[in-house]
C-alpha positions in Angstrom: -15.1 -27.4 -22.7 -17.5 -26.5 -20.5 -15.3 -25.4 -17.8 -13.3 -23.4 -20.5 -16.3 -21.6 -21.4 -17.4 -20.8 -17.7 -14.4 -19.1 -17.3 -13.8 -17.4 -19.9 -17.4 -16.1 -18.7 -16.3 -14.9 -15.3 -13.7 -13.1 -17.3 -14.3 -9.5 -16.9 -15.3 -7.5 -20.2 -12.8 -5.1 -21.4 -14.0 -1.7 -23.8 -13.1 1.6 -24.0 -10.2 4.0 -23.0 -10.6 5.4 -19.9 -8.2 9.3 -19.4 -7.4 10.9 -16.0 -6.8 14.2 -18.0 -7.3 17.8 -17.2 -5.6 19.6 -20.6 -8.5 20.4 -23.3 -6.2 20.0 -26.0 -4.9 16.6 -24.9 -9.1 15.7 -24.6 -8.9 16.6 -28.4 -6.5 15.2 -29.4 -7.6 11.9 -27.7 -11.2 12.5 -29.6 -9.9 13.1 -32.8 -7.4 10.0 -32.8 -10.4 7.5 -31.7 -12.5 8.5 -34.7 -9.4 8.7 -37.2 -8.5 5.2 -36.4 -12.3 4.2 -36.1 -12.0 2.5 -32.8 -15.4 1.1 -31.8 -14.3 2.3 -27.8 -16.3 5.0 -25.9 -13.9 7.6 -24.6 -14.5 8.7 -20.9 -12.8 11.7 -19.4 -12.3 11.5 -15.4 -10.2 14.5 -13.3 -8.7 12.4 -11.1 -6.8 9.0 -10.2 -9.7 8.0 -7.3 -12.6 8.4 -9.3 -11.3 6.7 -12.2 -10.7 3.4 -9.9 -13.9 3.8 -8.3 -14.9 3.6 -12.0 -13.3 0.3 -12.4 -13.6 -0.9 -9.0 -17.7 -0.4 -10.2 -16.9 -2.7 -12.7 -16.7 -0.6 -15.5 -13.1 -1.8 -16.7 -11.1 -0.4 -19.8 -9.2 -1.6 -21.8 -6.7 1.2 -22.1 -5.9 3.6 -18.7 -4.4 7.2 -19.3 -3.1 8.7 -16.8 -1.8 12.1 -16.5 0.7 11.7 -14.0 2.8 15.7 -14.9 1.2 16.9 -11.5 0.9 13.9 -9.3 3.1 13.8 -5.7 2.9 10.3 -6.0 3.2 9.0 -9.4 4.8 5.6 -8.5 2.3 5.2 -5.9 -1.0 6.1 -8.2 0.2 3.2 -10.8 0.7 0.9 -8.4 -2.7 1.0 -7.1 -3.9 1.4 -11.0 -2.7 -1.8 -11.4 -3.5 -3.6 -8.3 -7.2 -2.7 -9.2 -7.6 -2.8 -12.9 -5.6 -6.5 -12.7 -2.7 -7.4 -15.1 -4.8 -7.0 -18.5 -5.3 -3.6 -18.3 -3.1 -1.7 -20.4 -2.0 1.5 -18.7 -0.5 4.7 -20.4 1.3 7.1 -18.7 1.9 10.4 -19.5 4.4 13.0 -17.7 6.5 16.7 -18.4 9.9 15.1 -17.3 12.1 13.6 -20.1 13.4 11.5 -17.5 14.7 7.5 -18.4 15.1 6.5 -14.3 11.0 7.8 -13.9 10.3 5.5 -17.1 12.1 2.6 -15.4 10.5 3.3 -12.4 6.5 3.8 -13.5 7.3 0.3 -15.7 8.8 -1.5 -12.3 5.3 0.3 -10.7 3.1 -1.6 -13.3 2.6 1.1 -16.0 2.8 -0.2 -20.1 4.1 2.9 -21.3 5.2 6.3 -20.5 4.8 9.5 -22.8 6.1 12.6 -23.0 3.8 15.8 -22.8 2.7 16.7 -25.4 2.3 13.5 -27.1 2.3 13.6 -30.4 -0.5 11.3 -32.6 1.5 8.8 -33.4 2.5 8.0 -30.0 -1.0 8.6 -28.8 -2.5 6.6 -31.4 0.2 3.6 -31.1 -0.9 4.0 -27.1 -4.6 3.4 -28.3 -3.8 0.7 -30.8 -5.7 -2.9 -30.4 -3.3 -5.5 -29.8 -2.0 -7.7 -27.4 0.5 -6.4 -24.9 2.2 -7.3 -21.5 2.5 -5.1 -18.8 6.1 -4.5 -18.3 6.4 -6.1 -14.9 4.2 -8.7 -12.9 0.9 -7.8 -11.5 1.9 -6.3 -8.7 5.0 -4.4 -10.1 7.6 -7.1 -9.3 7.4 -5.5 -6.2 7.3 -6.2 -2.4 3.4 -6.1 -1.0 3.0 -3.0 1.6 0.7 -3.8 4.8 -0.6 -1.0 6.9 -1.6 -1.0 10.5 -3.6 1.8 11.5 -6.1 1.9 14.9 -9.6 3.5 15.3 -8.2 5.1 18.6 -4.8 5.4 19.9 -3.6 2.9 22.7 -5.3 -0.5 21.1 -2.5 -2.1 20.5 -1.9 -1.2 16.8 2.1 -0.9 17.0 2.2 -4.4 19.1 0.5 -6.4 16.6 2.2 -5.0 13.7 5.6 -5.6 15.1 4.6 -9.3 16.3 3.2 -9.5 12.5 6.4 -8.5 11.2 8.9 -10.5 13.4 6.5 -13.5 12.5 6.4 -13.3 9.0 10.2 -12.4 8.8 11.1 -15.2 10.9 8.7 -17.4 10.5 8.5 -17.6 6.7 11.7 -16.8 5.9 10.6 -13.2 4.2 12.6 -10.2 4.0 10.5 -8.2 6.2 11.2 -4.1 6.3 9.0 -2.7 9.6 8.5 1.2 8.9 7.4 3.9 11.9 5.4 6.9 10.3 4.8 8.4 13.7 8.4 10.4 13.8 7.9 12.0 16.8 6.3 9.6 19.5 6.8 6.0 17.6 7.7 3.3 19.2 8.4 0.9 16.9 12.4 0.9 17.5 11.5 1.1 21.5 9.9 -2.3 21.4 12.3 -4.0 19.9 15.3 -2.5 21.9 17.0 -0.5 18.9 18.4 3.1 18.6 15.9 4.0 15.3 18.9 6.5 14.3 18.7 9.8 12.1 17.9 7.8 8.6 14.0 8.0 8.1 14.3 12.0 9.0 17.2 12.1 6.4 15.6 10.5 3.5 12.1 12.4 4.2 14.3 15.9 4.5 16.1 15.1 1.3 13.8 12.3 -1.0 16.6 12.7 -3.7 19.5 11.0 -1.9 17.0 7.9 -1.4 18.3 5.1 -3.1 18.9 1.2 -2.3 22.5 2.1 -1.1 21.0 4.9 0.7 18.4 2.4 2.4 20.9 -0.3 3.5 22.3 2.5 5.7 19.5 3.9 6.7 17.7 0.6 8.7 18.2 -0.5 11.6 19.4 -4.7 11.7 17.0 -6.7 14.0 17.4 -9.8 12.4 18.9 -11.3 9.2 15.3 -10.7 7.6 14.1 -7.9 9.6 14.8 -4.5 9.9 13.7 -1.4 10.8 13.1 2.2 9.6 12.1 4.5 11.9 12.6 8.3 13.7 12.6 9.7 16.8 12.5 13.5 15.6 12.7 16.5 18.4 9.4 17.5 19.9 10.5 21.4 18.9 11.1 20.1 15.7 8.8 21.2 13.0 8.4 18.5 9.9 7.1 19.3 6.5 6.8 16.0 4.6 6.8 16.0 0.6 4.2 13.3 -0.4 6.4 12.6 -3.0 9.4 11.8 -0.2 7.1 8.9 0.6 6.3 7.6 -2.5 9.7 7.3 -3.2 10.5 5.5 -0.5 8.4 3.1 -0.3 9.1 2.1 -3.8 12.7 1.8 -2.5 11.2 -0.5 0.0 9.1 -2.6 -2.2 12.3 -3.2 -4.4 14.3 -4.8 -1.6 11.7 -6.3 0.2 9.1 -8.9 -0.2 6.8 -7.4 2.6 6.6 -3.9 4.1 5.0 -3.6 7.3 4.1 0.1 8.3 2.5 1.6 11.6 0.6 4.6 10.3 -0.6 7.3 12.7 -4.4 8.3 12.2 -5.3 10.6 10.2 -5.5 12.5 7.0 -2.8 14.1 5.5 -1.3 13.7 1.8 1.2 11.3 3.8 -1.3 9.0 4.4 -3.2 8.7 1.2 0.0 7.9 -0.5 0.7 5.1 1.6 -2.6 3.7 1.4 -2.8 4.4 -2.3 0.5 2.0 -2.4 -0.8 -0.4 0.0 -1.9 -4.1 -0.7 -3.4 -4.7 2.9 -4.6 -2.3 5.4 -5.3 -3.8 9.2 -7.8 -1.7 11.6 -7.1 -2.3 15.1 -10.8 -1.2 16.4 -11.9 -0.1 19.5 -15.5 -1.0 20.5 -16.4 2.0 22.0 -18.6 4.7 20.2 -15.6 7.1 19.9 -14.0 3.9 18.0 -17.9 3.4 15.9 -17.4 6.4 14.5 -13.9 6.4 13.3 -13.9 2.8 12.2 -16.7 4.2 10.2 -14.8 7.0 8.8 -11.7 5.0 8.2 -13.8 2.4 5.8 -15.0 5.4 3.9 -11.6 6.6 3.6 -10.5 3.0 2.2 -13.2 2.6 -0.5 -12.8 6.5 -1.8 -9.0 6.7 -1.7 -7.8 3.0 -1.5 -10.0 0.9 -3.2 -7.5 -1.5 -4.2 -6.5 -2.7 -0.5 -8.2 -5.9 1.0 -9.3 -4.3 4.6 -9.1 -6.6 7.6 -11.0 -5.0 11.2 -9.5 -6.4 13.9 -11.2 -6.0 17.5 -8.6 -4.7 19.6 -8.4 -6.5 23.3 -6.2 -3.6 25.0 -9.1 -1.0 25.8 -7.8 0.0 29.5 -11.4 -0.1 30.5 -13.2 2.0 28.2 -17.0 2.0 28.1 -17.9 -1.0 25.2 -20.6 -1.3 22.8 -21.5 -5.1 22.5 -19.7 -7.0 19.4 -23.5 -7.6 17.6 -24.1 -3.5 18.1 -20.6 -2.7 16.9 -21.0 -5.2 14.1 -23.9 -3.9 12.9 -23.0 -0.7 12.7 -20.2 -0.9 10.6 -22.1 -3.3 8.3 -19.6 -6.6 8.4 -18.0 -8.8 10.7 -15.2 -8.6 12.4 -12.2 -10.1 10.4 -10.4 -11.2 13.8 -9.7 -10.6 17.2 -6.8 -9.8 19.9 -7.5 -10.8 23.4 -5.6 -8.4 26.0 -2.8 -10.3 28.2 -1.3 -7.5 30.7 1.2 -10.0 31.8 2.1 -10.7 28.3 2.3 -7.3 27.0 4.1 -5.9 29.5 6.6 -8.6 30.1 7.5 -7.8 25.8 7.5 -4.2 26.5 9.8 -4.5 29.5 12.5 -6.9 27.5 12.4 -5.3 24.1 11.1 -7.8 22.1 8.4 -8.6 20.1 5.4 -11.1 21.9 6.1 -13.8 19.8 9.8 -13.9 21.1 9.1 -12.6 24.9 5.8 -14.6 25.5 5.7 -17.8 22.5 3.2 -19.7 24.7 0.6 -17.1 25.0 -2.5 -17.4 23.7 -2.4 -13.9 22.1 0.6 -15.1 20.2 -1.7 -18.1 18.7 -4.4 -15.4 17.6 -1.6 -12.4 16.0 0.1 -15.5 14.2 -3.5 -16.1 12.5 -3.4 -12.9 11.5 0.3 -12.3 10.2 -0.6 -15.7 8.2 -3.7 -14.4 6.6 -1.8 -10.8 5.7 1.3 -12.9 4.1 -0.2 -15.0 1.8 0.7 -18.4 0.2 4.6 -18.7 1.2 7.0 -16.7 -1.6 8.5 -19.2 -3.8 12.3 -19.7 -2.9 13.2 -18.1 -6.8 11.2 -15.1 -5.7 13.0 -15.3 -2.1 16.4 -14.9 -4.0 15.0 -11.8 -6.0 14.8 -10.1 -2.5 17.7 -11.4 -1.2 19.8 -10.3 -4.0 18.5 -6.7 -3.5 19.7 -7.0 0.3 
């Protein structure tokens, strides 16, 4: 009993309805519908997604989320990160200008409860509002893959090594449908380490977001092994790209559908692209530099994760492949970004360029290295417990 209580202790308190709504007349609506039903629940307005999750992530937690998603790039991508912070009780409301059944599907698949039409009417509102018990309509998490994103502090630490070594060792390794995506589309190097042609598919799907579908994706990746492949672009230097956030939110809800991990090497810096994948992400890994150039974006970067991804568990990694750039020392470095380092990636020249030069990935070119040992730490830690094999089949069907 007493161990019943405790918990139900640590249980976080749920009261009020909390709106991500800019429309007065929808604020009204809202006001009039608490007081008419005689709800005992304060009604906070927010204008945007972040600050309401900074809201919860402060542990101010609702027990109804509104969202008004009618001019969002990224809809898919905003409820998934609702849910990933405000955990499976939260019910989550939707609202949206499209009359559309395959968005419904979609935002429920995301981890949304309901989706309304604008303007709701009060009796959909007030059925939204109503006290009872409900289930989300998927899992926490959506029912859907988890998304982990390597980024570095500076460019040439090693980011795009470790995350392909991470991939190949969780695909391999434990068995996991493993999809390994390139957002640099001009100079990645994703497909070049592991010896593939990256093809025309990535460009194709960003150019033209409404021909992305699971068919669509099957003949878009490249096959590295049976449970990895790869998605990635090698677009003309004179070519010019303007990238729809909302291309990317759709295709990595694609991804998420089909597999049970997405790995993704995102370029620095900050663009609508990149707040949408963080905003979908589960993990993000910071390959640091420990140099004062790498201080300060470190720095940056964990501001960027709290305002704009506070759902994601951030892991800083200290990066060994420096080429013999001035260092602070690990204690200075430490200190100033306030935490420890989560782990750390010794340099092996030998190593590194032995899996460049053959095309594969370190675990498959170099096995008995001792960077191997410290990458498979880390591709553990990211992964998680090991999928069940029922959940295994769920991706495998998708395939």
């Amino acid at each position: 009993m007493k161990a019943s209580r405790s918990s139900a202790a640590l249980k976080p308190e749920r009261a009020g309805v909390l709106a991500v709504v800019q429309e007065p007349q929808t604020v009204d609506r809202l006001q009039g519908i608490c007081r008419d039903m005689q709800l005992d629940d304060e009604l906070v307005v927010t204008d945007t997604v972040d600050a309401a999750l900074r809201r919860i992530r402060s542990g101010h937690i609702p027990r109804v989320l509104l969202l008004d998603l009618a001019d969002s790039a990224a809809p898919i991508a905003e409820i998934s990160a609702a849910r990933s912070v405000g955990g499976a009780e939260l019910k989550i409301v939707a609202l949206g200008a499209l009359n559309d059944v395959a968005l419904f599907r979609d935002l429920l698949s995301a981890g949304a409860n309901d989706y309304l039409v604008k303007p709701p009417t009060r009796e959909t509102l007030s059925a939204a509002l109503e006290k009872r018990s409900h289930a989300p309509g998927t899992a926490a998490d959506g029912g859907l893959g988890q998304l982990i994103v390597f980024t570095g502090s500076r460019g040439g630490v090693g980011t795009t090594t470790t995350a392909v070594s991470c991939a190949w060792l969780i695909a391999e390794e434990r068995g996991e449908r493993v999809a390994l995506l390139d957002l640099d589309l001009h100079f990645g190097t994703i497909a070049l380490k592991l010896d593939t042609d990256p093809g025309s598919g990535l460009c194709e799907a960003l150019d033209q977001p409404s021909r992305i579908d699971s068919l669509f994706i099957d003949r878009a990746m490249v096959k590295v092994t049976e449970n990895l492949r790869v998605l990635a672009a090698e677009a003309s230097t004179t070519q010019h790209m303007i990238i729809d956030a909302g291309a990317i939110d759709v295709l990595l809800y694609e991804l998420r559908r089909k597999f049970s991990k997405i790995v993704v090497d995102l370029p620095r810096g900050a663009t609508p692209i990149q707040r949408v994948v963080l905003a979908a992400a589960t993990h993000v890994v910071v390959v640091c530099e420990r140099s004062l150039a790498g201080l300060r974006d470190t720095i940056r970067l964990q501001t960027l994760m709290r305002e704009q991804a506070p759902q994601v568990r951030l892991w800083l990694v200290e990066a060994g492949a420096t080429a013999g750039r001035a260092l602070l020392g690990k204690s200075d470095f430490e200190k100033g970004i306030a935490k420890s380092l989560d782990f750390s990636i010794s340099y092996d020249a030998k190593s590194a360029g032995a899996a460049a030069n053959s095309g594969q990935p370190l675990p498959v070119a170099v096995p008995r290295s001792p960077i191997v040992r410290e990458v498979r730490q880390l591709a553990e830690v990211l992964a998680g417990p090991a999928l069940p094999v029922a959940k295994r089949k769920l991706f495998a069907l998708s395939w």
